[in-house]
N, C-alpha and C positions, 0 to 999 in steps of 0.2 A: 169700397175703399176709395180714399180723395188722394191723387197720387199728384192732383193741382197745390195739395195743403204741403205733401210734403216738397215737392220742389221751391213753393213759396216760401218755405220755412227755413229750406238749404241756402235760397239766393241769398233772403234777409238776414241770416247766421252770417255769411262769408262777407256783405256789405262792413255790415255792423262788426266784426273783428280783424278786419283786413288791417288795422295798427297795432293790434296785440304783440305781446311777444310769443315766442312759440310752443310753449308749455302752455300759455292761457287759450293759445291757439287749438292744441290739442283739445285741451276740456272744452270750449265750447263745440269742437266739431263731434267729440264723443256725445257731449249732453243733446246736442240735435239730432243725430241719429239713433237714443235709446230714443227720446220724447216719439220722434218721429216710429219709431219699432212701436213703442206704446199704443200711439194712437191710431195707427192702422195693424195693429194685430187681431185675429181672428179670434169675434167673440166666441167661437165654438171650440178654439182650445190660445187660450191666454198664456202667455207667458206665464213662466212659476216663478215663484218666489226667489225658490234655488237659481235661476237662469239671474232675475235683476240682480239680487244680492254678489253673483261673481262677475259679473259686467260692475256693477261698481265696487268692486274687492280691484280686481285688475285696473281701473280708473286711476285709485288711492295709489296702487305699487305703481303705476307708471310716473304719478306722480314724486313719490317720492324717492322714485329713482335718478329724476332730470334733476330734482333738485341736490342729490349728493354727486352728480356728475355736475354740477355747476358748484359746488363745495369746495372739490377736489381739483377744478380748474386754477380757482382763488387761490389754494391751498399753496401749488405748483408754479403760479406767477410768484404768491409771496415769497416761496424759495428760490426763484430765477431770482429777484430784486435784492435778497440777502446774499446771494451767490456774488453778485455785478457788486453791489455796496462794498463788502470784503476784501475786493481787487483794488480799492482806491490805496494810494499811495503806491502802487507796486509798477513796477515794470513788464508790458506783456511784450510778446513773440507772436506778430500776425503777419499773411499773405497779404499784401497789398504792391500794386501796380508790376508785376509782376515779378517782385523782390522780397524777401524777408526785411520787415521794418520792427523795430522798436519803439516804443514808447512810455512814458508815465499815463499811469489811469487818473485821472484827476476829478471826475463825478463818473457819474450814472441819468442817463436819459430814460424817458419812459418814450418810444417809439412806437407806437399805432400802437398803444399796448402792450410792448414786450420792452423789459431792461436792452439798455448799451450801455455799451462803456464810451467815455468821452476819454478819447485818449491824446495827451499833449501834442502841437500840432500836427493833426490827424483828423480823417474824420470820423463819426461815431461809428462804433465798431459792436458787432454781434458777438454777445457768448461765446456760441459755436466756432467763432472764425479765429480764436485765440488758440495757438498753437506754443506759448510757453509760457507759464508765469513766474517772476522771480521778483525777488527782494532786492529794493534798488542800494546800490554802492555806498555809504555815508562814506562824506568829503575828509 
């Protein structure tokens, strides 16, 4: 058994995808460890069919579990940012400096990723941190 091939094979895998992202990360570390299973298994009793076929059955469902859990992320921002867009025009009710302040929502920021509300002089404000919303007064 060359147990030099498979560590050379582990180093050069992790080299070579150390910029992946982490799902592609996964399959190449799974596909180095079957090859490597592969090529040093014991000619006197080989892997069966049945064995490869649900090591890559389970490959497939883990893949295509990351990717509807990265779906369902999407899914979840788009309804924060429909949520945040909704509030413009309106007057909220947030904790700030350690007083109940008022404001007009006036846009929507995208913030390392997540909706805020831009609220008139104020500064960007979280979802979460809005504790009342109402309809402003016409003059």
């Amino acid at each position: 058994m060359e147990v030099s091939a498979v560590s050379s094979l582990s180093s050069a895998t992790s080299a070579a995808t150390g910029m992946l992202p982490d799902s592609a990360q996964v399959r190449m570390d799974f596909m180095s460890l079957f090859i490597a299973q592969v090529r040093n298994q014991n000619p006197m009793e080989p892997l069966s069919n049945e064995a490869m076929m649900t090591q890559l059955a389970q490959l497939s469902t883990l893949e295509e579990m990351q990717v509807m859990s990265e779906n369902m992320a999407a899914v979840a921002l788009g309804q924060q940012i429909t949520q945040a867009s909704s509030l413009i025009g309106t007057q909220v009710t947030f904790q700030g400096d350690g007083e109940l302040l008022t404001g007009l929502v006036t846009g929507v920021l995208l913030d390392e990723g997540m909706p805020t509300l831009e609220v008139e002089g104020s500064y960007p404000l979280a979802l979460s941190d809005v504790l009342r919303i109402e309809t402003p007064v016409s003059e």
